[in-house]
FIDREN-974436 format. One record per atom (N, C-alpha, C): x, y, z; residue in one letter. Coordinates in steps of 0.1 Angstrom, whole numbers, plus 5000, padded with zeros to 4 digits. Layout:
BEGIN
XYZa ...
This chain:
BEGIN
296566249430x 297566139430x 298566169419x 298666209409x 299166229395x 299766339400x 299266489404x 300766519412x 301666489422x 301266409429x 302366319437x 303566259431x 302866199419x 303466099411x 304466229402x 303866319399x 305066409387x 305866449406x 305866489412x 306866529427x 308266429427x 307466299424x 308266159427x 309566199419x 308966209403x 309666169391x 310766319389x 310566449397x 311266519398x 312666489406x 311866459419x 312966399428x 313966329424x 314066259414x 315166129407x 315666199400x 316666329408x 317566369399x 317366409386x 316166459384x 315666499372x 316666659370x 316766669353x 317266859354x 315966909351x 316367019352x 315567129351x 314467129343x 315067099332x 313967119319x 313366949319x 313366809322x 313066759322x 311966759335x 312066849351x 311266879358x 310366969353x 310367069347x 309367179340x 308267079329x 309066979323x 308066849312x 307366799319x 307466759330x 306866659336x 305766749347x 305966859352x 305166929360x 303666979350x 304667009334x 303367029327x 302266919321x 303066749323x 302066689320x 301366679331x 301266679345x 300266689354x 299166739355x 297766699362x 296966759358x 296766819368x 296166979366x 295967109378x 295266979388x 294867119403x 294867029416x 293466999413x 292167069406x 291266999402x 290466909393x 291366869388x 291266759376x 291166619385x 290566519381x 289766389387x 290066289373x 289566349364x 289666279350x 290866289341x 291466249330x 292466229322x 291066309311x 291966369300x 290766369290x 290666269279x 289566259272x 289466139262x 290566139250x 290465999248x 290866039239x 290666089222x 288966169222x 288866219215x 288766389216x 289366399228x 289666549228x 288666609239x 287466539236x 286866609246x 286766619261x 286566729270x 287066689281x 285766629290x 285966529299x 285066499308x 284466589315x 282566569319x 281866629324x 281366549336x 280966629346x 280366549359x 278866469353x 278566369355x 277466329353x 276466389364x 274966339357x 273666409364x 273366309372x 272566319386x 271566239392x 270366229382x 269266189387x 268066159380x 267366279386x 267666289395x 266966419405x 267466559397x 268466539391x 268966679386x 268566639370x 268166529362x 267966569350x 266466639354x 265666569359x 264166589363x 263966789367x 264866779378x 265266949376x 265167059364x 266466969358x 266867069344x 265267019333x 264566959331x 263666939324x 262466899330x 261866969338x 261167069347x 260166939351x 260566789351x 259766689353x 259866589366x 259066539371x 258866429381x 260266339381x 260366289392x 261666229388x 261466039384x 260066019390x 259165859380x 259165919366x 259265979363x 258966029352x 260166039339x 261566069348x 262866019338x 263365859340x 262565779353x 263165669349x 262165619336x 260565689337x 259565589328x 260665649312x 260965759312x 262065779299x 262965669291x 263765649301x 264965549307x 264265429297x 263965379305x 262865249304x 261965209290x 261165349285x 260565319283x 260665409264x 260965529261x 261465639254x 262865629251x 263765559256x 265065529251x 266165689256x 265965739269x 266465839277x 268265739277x 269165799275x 270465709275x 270765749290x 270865649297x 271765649311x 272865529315x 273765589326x 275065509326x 274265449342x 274565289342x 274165229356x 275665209364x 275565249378x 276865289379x 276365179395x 276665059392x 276065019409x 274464999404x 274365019419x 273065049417x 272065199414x 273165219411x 272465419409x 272565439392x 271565509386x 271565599377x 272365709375x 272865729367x 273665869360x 273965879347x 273566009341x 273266059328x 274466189325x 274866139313x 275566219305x 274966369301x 275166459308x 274266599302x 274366589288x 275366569281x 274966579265x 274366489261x 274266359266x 273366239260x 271866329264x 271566379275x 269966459277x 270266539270x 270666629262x 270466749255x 270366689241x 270666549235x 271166509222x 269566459225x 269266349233x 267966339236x 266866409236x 266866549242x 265666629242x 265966719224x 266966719222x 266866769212x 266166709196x 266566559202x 265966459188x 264366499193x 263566499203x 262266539203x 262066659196x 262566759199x 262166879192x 260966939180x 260266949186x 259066989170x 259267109164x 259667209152x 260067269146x 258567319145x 
């Protein structure tokens, strides 16, 4: 949609160099997200089925996390989704040295 929108703002008689500004604030054709505004860029969130994957466990097993171990997840609806770095900041605070 956002390149549609820089197409628009060219079309109005824009010059040159003010078309070349505006094509570069667009985001490439696979971009979905704006990035934060603390610089970092957005990541796809996990199903429960794919953290259980990456951490070789049952998938009752990351909601009893969730629930119960303080696992951080986003309720999106009615569905679960997890920030890969909130699970890695997570598994990492377990860690026994």
């Amino acid at each position: 949609m956002a390149v549609n929108v820089a197409k628009e703002e060219t079309s109005k008689t824009a010059s040159p160099e003010e078309s070349k500004q505006i094509a570069e604030r667009a985001p490439s054709d696979g971009a979905r997200f704006q990035e934060r505004a603390s610089g970092d860029t957005p990541v796809r969130l996990w199903t429960v089925r794919e953290v259980a994957d990456f951490l070789g466990v049952h998938q009752k097993t990351v909601y009893h996390w969730v629930a119960v171990k303080g696992l951080v997840s986003i309720r999106l609806g009615n569905r679960v989704r997890f920030d890969p770095r909130d699970v890695l900041r997570w598994v990492s605070a377990r860690r026994e040295d």
